[in-house]
Structure formats: structure tokens, C-alpha cells
MARZATI-394525 format. One line per field, with one value per residue (C-alpha): residue number from 1; z, x, y. Coordinates in steps of 0.25 Angstrom, whole numbers. Layout:
n = NUM, ...
zz = Z, ...
xx = X, ...
yy = Y, ...
END
This chain:
n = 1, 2, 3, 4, 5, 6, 7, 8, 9, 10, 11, 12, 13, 14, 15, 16, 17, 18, 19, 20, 21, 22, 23, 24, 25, 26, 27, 28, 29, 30, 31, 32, 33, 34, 35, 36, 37, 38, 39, 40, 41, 42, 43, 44, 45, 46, 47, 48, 49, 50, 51, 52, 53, 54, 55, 56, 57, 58, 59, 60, 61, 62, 63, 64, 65, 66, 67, 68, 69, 70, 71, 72, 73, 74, 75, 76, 77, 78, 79, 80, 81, 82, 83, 84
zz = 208, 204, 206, 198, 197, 190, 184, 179, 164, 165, 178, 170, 162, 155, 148, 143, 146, 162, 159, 151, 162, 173, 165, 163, 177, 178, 167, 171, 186, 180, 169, 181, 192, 183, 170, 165, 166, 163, 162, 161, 155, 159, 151, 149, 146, 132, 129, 119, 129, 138, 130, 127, 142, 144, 131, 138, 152, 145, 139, 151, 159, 148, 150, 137, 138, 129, 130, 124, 125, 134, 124, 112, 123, 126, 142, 148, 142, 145, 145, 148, 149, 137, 135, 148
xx = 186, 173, 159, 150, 135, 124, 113, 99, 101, 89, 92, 108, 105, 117, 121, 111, 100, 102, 101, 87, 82, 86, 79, 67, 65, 54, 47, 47, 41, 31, 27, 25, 18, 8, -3, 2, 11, 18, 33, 38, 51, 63, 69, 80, 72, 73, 56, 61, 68, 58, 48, 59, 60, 45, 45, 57, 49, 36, 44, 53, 39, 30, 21, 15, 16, 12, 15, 15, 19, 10, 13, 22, 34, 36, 39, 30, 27, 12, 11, 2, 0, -6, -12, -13
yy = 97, 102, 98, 91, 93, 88, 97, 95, 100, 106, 113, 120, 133, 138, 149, 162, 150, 154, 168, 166, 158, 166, 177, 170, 166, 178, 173, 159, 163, 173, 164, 153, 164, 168, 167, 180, 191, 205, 207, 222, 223, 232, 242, 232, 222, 215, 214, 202, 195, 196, 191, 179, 177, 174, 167, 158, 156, 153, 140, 137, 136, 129, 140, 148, 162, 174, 187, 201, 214, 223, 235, 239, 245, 231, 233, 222, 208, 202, 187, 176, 162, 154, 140, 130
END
């Protein structure tokens, strides 16, 4: 017979949404650990989806972030964080 448990909602991520969140774990704690920040990117790394990532953690946390480009080649993002 199987086992029944009850979840928190908010605590049950499904689908891609566990794969984002695992992603931006590192955003979320960096976003957390300090005022600002640099994030150099992989060859691999998609500089879109890195900006979306920190976009996504600036959110999840309720802390307002801006960020840009340190040059055109676009392998480290600066940020910062704005307002209160």
C-alpha cells in the first residue's frame, strides 16, 4: 500500500520550475550575502539566461537588483542593490 504525505504547496516544486530553482540557488545566496556582486560566466554559459537567473532571485528574494554588462564581450554581469 502506498504512503501518503502532506506537503506545504509552497514547499513542492514541479517540473522545469525545480530546475530553475536549483539553478538559481547561487543567485538567491549571493543576492543575500552581499550589497553587490560580479558573476563571470562559463564558456557555456547562456549571458541571457544568466541575466534571467539573477533577474528570477532578485524576485524570489524581494530584493531589487540592477545589473549590467562589465563590457560588450559579455563574460561577467555586475550588479547591485537598489532602493531600501
Amino acid at each position: 500500500m502506498p504512503k501518503f504525505q502532506k506537503l506545504d504547496p509552497n514547499q513542492v516544486v514541479l517540473g522545469r520550475g525545480r530546475s530553475n530553482a536549483l539553478k538559481r540557488r547561487p543567485f538567491v545566496d549571493a543576492i543575500r550575502a552581499a550589497h553587490a556582486g560580479r558573476i563571470e560566466l562559463d564558456k557555456d554559459d547562456d549571458p541571457a539566461a544568466m541575466k534571467r537567473l539573477l533577474r528570477q532571485a532578485s524576485k524570489e528574494t524581494g530584493i531589487k537588483v540592477r545589473s549590467s554588462w562589465e563590457d560588450e564581450s559579455r563574460t561577467a554581469l555586475l550588479w547591485k542593490r537598489v532602493g531600501a
